[in-house]
N, CA, C and O atoms as a printed pandas DataFrame, in Angstrom:
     atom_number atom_name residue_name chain_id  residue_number  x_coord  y_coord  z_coord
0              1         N          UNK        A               1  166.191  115.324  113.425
1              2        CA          UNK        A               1  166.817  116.539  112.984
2              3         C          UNK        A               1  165.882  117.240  112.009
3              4         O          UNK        A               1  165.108  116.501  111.401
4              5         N          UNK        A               2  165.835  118.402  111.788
5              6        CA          UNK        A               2  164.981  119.266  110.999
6              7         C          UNK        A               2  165.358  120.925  110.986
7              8         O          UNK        A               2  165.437  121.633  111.991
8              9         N          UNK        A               3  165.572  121.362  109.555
9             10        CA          UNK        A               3  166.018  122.626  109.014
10            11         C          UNK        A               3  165.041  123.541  109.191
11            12         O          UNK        A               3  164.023  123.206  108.585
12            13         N          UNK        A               4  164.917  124.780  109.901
13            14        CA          UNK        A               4  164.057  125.301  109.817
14            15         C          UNK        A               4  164.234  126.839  109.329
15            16         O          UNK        A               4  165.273  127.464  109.540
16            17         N          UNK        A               5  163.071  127.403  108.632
17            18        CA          UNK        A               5  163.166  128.759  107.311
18            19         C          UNK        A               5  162.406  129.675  108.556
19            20         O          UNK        A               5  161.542  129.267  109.331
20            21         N          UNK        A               6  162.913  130.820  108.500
21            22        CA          UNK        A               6  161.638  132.068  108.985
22            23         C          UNK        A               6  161.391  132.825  107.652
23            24         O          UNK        A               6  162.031  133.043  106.623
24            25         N          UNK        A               7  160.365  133.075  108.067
25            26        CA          UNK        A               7  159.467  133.724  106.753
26            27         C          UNK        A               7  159.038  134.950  107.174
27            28         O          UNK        A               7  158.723  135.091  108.355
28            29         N          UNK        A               8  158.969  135.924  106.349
29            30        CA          UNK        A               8  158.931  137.459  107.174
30            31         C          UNK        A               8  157.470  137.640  107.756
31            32         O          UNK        A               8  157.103  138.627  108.394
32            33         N          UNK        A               9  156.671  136.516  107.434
33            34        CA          UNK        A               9  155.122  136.487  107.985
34            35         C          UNK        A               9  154.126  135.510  107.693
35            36         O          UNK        A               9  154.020  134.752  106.728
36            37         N          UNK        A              10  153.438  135.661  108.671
37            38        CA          UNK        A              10  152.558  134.154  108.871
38            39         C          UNK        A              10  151.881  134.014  107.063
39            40         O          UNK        A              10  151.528  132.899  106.680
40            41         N          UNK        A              11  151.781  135.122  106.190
41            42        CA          UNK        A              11  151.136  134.464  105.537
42            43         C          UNK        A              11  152.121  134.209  104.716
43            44         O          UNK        A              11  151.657  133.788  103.657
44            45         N          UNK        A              12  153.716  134.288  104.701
45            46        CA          UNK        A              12  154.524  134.025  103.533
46            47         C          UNK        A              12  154.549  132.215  104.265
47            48         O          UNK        A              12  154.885  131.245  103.585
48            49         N          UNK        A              13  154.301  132.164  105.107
49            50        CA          UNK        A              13  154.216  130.932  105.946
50            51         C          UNK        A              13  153.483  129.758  105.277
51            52         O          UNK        A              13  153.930  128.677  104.894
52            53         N          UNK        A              14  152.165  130.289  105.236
53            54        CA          UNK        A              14  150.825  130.152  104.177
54            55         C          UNK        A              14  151.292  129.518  102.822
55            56         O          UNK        A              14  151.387  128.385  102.349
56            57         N          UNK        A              15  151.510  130.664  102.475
57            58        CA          UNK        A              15  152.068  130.853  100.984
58            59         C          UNK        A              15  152.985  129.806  100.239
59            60         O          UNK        A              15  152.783  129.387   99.099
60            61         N          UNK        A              16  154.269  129.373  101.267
61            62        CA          UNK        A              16  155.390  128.789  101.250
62            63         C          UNK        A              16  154.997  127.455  101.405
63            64         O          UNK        A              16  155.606  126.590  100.776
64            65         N          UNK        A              17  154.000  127.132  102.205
65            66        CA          UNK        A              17  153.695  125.572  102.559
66            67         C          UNK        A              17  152.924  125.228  101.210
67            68         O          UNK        A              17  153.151  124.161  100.639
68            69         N          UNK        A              18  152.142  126.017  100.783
69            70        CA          UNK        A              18  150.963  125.779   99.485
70            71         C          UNK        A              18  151.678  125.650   98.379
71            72         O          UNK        A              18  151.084  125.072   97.468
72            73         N          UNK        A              19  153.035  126.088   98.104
73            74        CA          UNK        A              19  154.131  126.128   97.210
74            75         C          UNK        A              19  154.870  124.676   97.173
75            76         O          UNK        A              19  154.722  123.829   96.292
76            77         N          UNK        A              20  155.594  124.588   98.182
77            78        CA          UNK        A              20  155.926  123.349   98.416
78            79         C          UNK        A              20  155.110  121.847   98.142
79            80         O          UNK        A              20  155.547  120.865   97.543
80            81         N          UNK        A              21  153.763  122.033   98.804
81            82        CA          UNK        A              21  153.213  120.793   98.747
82            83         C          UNK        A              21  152.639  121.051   96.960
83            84         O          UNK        A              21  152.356  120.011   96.364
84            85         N          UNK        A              22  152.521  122.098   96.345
85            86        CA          UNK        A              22  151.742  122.292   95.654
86            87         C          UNK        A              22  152.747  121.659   94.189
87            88         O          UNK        A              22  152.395  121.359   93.049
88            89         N          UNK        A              23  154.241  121.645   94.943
89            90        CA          UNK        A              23  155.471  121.215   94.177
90            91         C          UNK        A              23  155.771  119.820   94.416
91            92         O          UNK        A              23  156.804  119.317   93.974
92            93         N          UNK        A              24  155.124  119.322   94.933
93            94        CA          UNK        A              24  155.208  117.315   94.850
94            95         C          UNK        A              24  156.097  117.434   96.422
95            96         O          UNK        A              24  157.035  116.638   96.393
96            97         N          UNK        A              25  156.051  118.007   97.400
97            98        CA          UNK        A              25  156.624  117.797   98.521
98            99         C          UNK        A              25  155.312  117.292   99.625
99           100         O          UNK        A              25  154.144  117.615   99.410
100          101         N          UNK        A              26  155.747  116.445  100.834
101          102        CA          UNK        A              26  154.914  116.160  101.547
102          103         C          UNK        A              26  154.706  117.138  102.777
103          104         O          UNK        A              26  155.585  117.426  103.590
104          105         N          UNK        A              27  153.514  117.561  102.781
105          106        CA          UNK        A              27  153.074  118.842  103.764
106          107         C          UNK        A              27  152.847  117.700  104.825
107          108         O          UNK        A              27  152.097  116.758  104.569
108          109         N          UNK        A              28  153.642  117.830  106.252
109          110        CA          UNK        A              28  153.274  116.956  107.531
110          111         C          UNK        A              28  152.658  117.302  108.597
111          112         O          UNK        A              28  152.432  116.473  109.479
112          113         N          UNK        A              29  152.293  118.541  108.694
113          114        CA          UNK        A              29  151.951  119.738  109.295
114          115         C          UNK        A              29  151.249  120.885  108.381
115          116         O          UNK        A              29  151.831  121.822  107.835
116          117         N          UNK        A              30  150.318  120.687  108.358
117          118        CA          UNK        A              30  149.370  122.417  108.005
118          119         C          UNK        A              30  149.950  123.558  108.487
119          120         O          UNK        A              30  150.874  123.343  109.271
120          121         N          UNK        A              31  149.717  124.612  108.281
121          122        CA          UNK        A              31  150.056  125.530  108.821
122          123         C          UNK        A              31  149.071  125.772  110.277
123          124         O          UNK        A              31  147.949  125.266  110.304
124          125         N          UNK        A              32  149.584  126.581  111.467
125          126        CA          UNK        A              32  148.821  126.411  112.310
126          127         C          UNK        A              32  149.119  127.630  113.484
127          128         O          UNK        A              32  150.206  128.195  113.366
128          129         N          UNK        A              33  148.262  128.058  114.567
129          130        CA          UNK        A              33  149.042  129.233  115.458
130          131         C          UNK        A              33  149.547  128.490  116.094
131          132         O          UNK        A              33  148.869  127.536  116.476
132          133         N          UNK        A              34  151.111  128.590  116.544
133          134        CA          UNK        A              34  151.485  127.707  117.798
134          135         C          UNK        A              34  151.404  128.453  119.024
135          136         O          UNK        A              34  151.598  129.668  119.004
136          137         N          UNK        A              35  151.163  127.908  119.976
137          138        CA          UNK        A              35  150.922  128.357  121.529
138          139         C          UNK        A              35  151.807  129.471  121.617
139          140         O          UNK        A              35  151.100  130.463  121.798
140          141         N          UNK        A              36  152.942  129.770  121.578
141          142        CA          UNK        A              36  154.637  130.083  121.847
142          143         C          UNK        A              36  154.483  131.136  121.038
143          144         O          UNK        A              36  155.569  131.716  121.084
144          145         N          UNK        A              37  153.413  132.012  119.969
145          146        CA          UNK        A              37  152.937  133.024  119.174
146          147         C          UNK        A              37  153.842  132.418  117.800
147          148         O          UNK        A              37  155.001  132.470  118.212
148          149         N          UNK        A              38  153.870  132.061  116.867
149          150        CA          UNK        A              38  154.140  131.946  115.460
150          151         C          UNK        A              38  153.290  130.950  114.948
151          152         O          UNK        A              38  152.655  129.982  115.366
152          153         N          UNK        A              39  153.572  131.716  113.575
153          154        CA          UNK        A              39  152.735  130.635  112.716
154          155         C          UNK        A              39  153.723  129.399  112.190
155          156         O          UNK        A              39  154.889  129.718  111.955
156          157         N          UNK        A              40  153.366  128.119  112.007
157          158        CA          UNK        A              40  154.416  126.916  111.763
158          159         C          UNK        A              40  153.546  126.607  110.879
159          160         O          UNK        A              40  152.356  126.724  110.588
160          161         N          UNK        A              41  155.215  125.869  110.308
161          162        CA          UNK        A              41  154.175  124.543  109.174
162          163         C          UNK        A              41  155.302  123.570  108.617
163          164         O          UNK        A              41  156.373  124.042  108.236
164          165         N          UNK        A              42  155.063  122.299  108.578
165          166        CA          UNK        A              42  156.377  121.331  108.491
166          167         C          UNK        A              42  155.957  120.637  106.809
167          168         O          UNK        A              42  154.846  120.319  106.387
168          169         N          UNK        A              43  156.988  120.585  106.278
169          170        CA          UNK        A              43  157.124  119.663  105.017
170          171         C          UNK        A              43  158.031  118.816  105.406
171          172         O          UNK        A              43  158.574  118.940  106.504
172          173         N          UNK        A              44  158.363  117.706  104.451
173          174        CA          UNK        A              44  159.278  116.742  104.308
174          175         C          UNK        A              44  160.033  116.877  102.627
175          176         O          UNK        A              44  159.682  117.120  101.472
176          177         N          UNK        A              45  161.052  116.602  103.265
177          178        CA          UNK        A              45  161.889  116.881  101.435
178          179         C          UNK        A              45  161.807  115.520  101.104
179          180         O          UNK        A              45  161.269  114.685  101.831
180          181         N          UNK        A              46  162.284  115.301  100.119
181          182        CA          UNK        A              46  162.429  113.999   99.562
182          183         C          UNK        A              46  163.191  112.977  100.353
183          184         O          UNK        A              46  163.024  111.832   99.932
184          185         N          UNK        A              47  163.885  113.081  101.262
185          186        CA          UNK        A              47  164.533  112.464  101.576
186          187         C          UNK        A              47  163.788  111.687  103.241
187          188         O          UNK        A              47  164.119  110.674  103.857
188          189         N          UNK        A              48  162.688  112.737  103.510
189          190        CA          UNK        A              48  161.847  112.179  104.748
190          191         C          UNK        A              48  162.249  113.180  105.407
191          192         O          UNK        A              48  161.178  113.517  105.914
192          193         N          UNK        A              49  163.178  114.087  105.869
193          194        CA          UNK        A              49  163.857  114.905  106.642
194          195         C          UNK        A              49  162.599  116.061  106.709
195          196         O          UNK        A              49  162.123  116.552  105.685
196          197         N          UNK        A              50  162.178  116.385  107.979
197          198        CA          UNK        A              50  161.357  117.566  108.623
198          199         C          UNK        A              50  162.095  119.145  108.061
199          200         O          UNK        A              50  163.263  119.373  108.376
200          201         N          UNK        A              51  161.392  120.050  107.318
201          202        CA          UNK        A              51  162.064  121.493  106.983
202          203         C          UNK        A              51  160.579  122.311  107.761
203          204         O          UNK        A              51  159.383  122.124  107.535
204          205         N          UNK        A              52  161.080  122.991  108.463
205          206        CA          UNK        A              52  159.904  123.944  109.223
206          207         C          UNK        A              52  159.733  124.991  108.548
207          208         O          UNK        A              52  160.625  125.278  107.750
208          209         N          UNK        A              53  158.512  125.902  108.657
209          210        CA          UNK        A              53  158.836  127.076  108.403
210          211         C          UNK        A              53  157.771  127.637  109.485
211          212         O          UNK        A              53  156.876  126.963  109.995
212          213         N          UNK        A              54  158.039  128.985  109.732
213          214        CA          UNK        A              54  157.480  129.792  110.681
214          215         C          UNK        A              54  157.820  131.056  110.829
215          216         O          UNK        A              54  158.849  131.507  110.327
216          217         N          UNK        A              55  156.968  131.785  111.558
217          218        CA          UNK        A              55  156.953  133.362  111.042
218          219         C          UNK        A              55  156.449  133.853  112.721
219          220         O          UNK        A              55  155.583  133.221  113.326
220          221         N          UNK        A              56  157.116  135.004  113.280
221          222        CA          UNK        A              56  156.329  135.456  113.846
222          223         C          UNK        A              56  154.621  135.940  114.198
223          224         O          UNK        A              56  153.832  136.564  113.489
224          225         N          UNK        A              57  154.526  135.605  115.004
225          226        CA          UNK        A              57  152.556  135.980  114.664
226          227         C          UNK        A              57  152.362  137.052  115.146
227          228         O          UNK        A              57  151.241  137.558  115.098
């Protein structure tokens, strides 16, 4: 299971992952282009649980 955020753009995408990990969260996923056109990027909360985020590209 995994919560996932849209972000109004690939670089709030950016932005949001560098925030998070930059906040003691585990980045499991970089940010990246996915095939399917958006930008993704996966953290883990404390609890191990997958939170996505992604933005149109």
């Amino acid at each position: 299971m995994s919560l996932a955020f849209r972000c109004d753009s690939p670089e709030e995408v950016d932005r949001t992952y560098g925030a998070l990990t930059e906040a003691g969260y585990h980045g499991y996923k970089k940010p990246w282009d996915a095939f399917w056109g958006q930008r993704y990027a996966v953290v883990h909360d404390p609890d191990g649980n997958s939170v996505d985020l992604f933005a149109a590209g």
